[in-house]
C-alpha positions as CSV (number, residue, x, y, z in Angstrom):
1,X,119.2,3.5,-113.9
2,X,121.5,1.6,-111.3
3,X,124.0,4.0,-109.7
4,X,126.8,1.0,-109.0
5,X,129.0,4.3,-107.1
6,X,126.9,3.9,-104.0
7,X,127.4,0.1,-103.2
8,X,131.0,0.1,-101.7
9,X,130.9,-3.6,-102.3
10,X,129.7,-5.0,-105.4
11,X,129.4,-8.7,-104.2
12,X,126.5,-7.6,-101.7
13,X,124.5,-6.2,-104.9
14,X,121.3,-8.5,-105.1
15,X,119.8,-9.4,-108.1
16,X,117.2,-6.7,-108.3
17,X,114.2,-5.8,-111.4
18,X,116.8,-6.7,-114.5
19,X,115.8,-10.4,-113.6
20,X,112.6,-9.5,-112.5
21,X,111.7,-7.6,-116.2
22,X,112.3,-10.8,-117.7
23,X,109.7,-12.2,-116.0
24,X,106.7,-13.1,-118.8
25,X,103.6,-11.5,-116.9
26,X,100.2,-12.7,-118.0
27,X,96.3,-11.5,-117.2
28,X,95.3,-14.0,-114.1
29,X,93.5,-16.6,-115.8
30,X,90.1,-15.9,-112.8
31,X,89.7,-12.4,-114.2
32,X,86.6,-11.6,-116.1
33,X,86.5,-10.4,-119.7
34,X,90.5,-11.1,-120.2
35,X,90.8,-7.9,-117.7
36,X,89.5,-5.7,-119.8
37,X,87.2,-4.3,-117.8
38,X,89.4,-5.0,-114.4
39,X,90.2,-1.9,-111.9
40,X,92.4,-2.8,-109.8
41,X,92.3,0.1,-107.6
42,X,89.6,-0.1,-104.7
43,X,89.6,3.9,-104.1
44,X,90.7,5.6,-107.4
45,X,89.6,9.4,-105.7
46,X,91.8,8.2,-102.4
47,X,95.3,10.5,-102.5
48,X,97.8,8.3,-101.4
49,X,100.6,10.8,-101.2
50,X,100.1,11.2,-97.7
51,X,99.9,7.8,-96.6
52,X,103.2,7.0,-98.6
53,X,105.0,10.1,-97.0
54,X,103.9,9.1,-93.5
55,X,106.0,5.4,-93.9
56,X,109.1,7.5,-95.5
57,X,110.7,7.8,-91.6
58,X,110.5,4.0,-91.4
59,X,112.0,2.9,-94.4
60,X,114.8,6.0,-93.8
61,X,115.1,4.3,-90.7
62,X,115.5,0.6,-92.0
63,X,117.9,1.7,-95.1
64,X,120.1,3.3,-92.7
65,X,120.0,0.2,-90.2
66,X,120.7,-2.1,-93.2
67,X,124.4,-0.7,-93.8
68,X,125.8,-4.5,-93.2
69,X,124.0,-5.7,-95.8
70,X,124.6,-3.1,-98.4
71,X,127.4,-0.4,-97.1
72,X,130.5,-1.0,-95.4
73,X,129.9,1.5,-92.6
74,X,126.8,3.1,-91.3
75,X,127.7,6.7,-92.2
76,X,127.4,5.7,-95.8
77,X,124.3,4.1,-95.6
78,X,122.7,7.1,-93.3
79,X,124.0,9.4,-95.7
80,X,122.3,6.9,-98.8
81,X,119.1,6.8,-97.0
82,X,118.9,10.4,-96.6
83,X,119.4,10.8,-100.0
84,X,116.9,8.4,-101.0
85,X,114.7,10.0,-98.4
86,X,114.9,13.3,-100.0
87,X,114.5,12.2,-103.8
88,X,111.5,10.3,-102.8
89,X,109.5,13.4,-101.4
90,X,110.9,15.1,-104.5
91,X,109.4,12.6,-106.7
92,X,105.8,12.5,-104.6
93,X,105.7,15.8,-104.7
94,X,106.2,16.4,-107.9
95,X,103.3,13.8,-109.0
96,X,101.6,15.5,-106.6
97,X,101.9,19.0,-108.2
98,X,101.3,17.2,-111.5
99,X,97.6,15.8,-110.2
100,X,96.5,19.4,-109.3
101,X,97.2,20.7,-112.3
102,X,95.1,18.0,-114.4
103,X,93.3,15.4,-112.5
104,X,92.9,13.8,-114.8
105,X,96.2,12.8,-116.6
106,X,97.1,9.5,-117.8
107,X,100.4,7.6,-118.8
108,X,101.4,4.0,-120.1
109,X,101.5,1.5,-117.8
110,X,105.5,0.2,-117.9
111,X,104.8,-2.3,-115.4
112,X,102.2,-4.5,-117.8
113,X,104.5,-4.8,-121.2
114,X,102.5,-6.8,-122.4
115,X,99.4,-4.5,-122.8
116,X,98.6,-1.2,-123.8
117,X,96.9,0.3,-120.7
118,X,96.6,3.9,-119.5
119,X,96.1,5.0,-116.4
120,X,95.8,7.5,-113.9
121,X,99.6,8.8,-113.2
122,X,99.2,8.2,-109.8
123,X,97.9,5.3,-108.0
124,X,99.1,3.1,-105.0
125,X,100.7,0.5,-106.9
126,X,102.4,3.6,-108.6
127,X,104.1,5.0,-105.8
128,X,105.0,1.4,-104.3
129,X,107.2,0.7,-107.5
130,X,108.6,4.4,-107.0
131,X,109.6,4.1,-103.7
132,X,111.6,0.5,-104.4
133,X,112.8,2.0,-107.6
134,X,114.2,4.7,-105.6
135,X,115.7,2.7,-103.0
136,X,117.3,0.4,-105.7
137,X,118.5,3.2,-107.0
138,X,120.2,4.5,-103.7
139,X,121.9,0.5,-102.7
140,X,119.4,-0.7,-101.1
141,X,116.9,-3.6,-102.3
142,X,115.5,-6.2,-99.8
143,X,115.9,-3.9,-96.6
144,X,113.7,-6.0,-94.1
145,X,115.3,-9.6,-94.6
146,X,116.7,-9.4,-91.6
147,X,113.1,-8.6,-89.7
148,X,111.8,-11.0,-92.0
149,X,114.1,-13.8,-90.7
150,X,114.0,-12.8,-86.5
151,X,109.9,-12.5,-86.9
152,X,109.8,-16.2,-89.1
153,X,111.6,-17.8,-86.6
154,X,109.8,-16.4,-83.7
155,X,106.4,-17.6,-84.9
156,X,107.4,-20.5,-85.9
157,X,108.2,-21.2,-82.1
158,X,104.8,-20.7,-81.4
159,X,102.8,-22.6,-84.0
160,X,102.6,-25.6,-82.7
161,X,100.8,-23.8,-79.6
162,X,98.7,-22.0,-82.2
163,X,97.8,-25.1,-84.4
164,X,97.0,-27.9,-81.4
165,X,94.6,-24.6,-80.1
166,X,92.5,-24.4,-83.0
167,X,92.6,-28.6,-83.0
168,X,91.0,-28.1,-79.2
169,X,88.6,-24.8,-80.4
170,X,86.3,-27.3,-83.1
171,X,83.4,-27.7,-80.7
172,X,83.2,-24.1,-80.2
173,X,83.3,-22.2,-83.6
174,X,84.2,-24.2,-86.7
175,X,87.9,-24.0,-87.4
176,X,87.7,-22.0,-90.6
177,X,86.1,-19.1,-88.8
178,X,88.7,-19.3,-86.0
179,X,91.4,-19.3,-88.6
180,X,90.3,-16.0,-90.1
181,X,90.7,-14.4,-86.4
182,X,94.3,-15.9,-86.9
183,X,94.7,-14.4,-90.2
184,X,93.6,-10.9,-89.3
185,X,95.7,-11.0,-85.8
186,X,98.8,-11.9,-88.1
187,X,97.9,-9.1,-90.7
188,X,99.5,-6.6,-87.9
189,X,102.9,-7.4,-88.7
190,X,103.1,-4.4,-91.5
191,X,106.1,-2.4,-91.4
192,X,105.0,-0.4,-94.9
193,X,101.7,1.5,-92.1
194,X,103.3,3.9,-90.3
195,X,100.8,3.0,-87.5
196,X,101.5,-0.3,-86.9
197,X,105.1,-0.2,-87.4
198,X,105.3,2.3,-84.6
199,X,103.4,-0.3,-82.3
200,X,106.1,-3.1,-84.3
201,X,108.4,-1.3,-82.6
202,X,107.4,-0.4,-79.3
203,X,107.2,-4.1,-79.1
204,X,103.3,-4.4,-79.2
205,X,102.9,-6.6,-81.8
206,X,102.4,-10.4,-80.2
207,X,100.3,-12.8,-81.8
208,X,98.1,-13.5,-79.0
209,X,97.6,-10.5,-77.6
210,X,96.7,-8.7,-81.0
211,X,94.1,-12.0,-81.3
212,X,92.9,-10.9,-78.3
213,X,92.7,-7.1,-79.7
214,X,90.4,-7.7,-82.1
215,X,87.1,-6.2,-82.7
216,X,84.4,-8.3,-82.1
217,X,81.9,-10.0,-84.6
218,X,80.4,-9.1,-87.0
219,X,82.9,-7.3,-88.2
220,X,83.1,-4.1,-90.7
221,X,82.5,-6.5,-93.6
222,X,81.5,-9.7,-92.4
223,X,81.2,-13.0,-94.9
224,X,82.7,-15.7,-93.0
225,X,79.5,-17.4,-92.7
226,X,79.1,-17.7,-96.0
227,X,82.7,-19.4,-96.5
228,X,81.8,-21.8,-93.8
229,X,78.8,-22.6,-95.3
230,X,80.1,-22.8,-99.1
231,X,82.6,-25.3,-98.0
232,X,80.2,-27.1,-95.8
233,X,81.2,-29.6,-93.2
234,X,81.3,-33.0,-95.3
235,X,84.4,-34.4,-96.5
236,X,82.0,-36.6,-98.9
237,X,81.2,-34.0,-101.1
238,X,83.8,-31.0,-101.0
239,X,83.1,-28.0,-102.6
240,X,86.4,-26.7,-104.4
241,X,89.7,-28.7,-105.8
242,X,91.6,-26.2,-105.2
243,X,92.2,-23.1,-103.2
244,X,95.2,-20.2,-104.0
245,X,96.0,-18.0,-101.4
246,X,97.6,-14.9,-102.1
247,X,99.7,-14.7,-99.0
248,X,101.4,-10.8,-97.3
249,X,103.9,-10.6,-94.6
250,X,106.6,-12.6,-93.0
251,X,106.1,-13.8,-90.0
252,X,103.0,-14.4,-87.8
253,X,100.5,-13.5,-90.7
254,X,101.7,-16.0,-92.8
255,X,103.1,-18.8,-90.5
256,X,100.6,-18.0,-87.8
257,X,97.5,-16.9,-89.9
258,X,97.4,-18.2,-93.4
259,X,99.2,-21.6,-92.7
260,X,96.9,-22.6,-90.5
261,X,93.8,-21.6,-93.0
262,X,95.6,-23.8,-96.0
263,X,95.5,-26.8,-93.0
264,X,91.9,-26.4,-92.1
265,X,91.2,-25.9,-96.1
266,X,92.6,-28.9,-96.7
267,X,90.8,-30.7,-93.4
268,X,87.2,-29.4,-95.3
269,X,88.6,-31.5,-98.3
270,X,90.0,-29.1,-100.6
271,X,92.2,-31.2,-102.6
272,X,95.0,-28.7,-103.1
273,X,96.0,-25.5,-101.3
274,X,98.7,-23.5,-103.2
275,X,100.2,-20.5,-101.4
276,X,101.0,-17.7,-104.1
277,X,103.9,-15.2,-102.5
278,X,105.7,-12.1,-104.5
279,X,108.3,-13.2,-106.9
280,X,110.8,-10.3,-105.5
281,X,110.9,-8.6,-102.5
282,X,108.7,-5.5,-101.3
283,X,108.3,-4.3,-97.5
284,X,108.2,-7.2,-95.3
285,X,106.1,-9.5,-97.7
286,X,107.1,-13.4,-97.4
287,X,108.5,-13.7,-100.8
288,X,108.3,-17.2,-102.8
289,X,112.1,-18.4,-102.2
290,X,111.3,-17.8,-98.7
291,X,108.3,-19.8,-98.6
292,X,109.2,-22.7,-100.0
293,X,112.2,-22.8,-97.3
294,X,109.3,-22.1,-93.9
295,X,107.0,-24.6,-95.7
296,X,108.5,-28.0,-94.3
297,X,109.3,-25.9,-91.3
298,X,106.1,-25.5,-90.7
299,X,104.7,-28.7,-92.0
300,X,107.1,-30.3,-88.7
301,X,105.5,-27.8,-86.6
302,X,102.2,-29.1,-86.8
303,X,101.0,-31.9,-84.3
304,X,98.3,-33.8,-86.5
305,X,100.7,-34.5,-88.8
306,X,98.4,-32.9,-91.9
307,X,100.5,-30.3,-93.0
308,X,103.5,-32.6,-93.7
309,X,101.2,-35.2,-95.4
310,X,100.0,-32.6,-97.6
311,X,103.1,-31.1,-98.3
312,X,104.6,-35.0,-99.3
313,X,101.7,-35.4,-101.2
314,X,102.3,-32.2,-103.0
315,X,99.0,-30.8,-102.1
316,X,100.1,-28.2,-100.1
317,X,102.5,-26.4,-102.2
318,X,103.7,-22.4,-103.0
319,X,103.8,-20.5,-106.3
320,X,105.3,-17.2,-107.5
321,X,102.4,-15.1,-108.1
322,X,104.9,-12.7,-110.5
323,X,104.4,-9.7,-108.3
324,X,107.1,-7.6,-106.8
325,X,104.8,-4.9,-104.8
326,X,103.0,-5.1,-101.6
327,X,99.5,-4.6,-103.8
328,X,98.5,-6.5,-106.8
329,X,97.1,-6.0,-110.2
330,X,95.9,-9.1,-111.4
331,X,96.6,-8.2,-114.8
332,X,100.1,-9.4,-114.3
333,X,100.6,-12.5,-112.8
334,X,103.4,-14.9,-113.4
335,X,102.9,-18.1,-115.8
336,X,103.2,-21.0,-113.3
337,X,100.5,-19.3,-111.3
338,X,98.2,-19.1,-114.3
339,X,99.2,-22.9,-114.7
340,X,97.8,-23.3,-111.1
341,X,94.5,-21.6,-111.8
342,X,93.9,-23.1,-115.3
343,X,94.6,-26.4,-114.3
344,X,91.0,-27.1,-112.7
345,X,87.8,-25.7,-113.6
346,X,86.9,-22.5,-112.4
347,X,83.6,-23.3,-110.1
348,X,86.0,-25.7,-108.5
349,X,88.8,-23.0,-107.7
350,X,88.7,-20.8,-104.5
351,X,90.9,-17.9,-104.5
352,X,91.8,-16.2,-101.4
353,X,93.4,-12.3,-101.9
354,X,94.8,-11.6,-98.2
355,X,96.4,-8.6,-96.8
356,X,95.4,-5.0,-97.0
357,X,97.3,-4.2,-100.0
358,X,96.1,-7.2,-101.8
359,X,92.7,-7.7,-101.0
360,X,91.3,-4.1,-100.0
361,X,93.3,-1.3,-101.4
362,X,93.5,-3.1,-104.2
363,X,91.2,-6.1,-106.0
364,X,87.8,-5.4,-102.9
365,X,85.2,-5.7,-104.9
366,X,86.2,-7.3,-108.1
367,X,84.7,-10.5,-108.6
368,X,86.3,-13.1,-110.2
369,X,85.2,-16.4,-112.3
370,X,85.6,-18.1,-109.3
371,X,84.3,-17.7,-105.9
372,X,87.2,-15.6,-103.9
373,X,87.3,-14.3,-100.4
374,X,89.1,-10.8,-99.1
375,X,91.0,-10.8,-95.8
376,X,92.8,-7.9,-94.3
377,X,92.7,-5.8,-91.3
378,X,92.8,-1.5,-92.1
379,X,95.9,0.0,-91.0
380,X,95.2,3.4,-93.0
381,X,93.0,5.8,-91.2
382,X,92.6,7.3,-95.2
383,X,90.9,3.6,-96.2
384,X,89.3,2.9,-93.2
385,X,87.2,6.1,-93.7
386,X,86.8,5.6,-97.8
387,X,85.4,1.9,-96.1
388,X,83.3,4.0,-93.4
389,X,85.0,2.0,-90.7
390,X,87.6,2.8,-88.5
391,X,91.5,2.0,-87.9
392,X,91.9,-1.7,-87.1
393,X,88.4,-2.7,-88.7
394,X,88.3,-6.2,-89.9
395,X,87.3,-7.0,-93.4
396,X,86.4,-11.1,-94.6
397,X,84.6,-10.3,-97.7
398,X,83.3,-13.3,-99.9
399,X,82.4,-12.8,-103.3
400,X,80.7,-15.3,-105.6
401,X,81.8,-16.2,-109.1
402,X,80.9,-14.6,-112.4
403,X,80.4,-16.1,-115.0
404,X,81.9,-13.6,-118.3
């Protein structure tokens, strides 16, 4: 339900979900018994309606700063992102009202057409498809491309710095481990927390000085030993063919942090490192298109040269992963990434789930049929105390293979 009477100028209109429904979604070919007994949610009994009305200010704020891209004049788009604004609490609190009254109701889910699943009526992946639905709705889709853009280009200035470091840290800690304190550093940059979008924009968000913010070992779940260990240090004899990482945000966490983990995957002699980003655009996610276009960028950024080997040789290489939310239910994944994972056998694949979204509120502690590691920093105070942690608590959570 479009409402083509708020966009002043249709030529601005993205293509939005009509492209995206065509989209054929499949169960990820990793999951265990088809997905049949998947839950994606990490914390079913969590209420999320406070968490989502929390952010609300921030993406009122960005839709109203966004009016060149989708109004002709500011007044319009403040008046549109009030409006959104308002519907949106309307809508939470409604589904709100609607879980007092009977906990435990149920609806199809619309977003997997092509199973029959019911579910809880509200979840987090729920109210992340409401709230771009809603903003659709009002004229506005991809909100922080131009954050997106100022925050790529910013760290890619510094990854050469960031790359020839961890090529001088090997002696010290092995170069895996030292990525993962990249990663979770990078995972700041989250403009969907209301916390760390506040410290986004009191300009507290470096690279290097979150890096150097960051709890100390072990951490609040603590696996990367076990990683290290799995891959071992021999080129000889390497333990996977292929690694996928689901990647999160613009920016530092994925130029900074997960780039840098595909190099050093590749150094321990994983054959292939495919990047898997959101097929549309949700929050400040890196979506695929965008990828592809920082990939070479990145590849020229880095000193020893492996990155743009790799990405020559086509072993470094990005995917849609199908998704168009800052959370993922691995029961709807795109095709070609399905390709990805099918094409090697599954004790041989590493999967990497990264992000808070991706790999704690949703997906923690589901195995899959392949080993698979969660990384993600807690930047809910409602999920670090369902983890029994606190805000800021690191999580690196490996979790070995099933076999049905």
């Amino acid at each position: 339900s479009m409402a083509p009477q708020m966009i002043t100028n249709q030529q601005r209109t993205p293509p939005l979900f009509e492209s995206f429904s065509s989209t054929v979604l499949q169960v990820f070919h990793a999951l265990p018994s088809g997905g049949n007994t998947y839950e994606p949610d990490t914390f079913p009994l969590l209420s999320y309606f406070d968490i989502f009305k929390r952010a609300a200010p921030e993406f009122q704020k960005r839709c109203a700063d966004s009016s060149c891209c989708f109004f002709d004049d500011h007044a319009a788009a403040s008046a549109a992102s009030s409006a959104m604004t308002e519907e949106f609490f309307r809508e939470v609190d409604a589904l709100e009202a609607r879980v007092a009254l009977d906990p435990k109701a149920t609806e199809k889910n619309v977003a997997l057409p092509h199973l029959d699943v019911e579910e809880p009526i509200a979840n987090t992946r729920r109210l992340c498809r409401l709230r771009q639905e809603i903003m659709a709705k009002h004229g506005f889709f991809d909100v922080f491309t131009q954050v997106k853009g100022e925050e790529n280009e910013k760290a890619l200035n510094i990854l050469p710095t960031v790359l020839q470091e961890l090529d001088d840290v090997k002696e010290k800690e092995s170069e895996i481990a030292a990525c993962f304190r990249g990663v979770l550093a990078g995972n700041l940059f989250d403009l969907g927390s209301a916390d760390t979008a506040a410290a986004f924009s009191r300009g507290e968000s470096g690279f290097e000085s979150a890096k150097q913010r960051l709890k100390p070992r072990p951490w609040l779940l603590d696996d990367v030993d076990t990683l290290v260990d799995a891959l071992g240090q021999s080129q000889s004899s390497p333990r996977y063919d292929k690694a996928i990482l689901f990647v999160d945000n613009a920016g530092a966490d994925v130029l900074l942090g997960m780039v840098p983990l595909a190099r050093a995957l590749l150094r321990a002699g994983v054959r292939e490192v495919v990047m898997a980003a959101n097929e549309i655009y949700a929050i400040n996610d890196v979506t695929f298109e965008e990828l592809k276009e920082l990939m070479p960028r990145a590849a020229n950024a880095d000193p020893s040269g492996d990155l743009a080997r790799a990405l020559a040789d086509g072993r470094w290489r990005a995917v849609s992963s199908g998704s168009d939310l800052p959370v993922i239910d691995l029961r709807g994944v795109s095709a070609e990434l399905n390709e990805e994972a099918s094409s090697v056998a599954l004790d041989r694949l590493f999967v990497v789930l990264e992000g808070m979204g991706r790999g704690i509120e949703t997906n923690l502690n589901q195995p899959l049929l392949c080993d698979s590691m969660r990384i993600g920093m807690v930047k809910h105070p409602e999920v670090a105390t369902h983890l029994g942690g606190s805000m800021y608590d690191c999580v690196c959570k490996f979790l070995p293979r099933v076999t049905t």
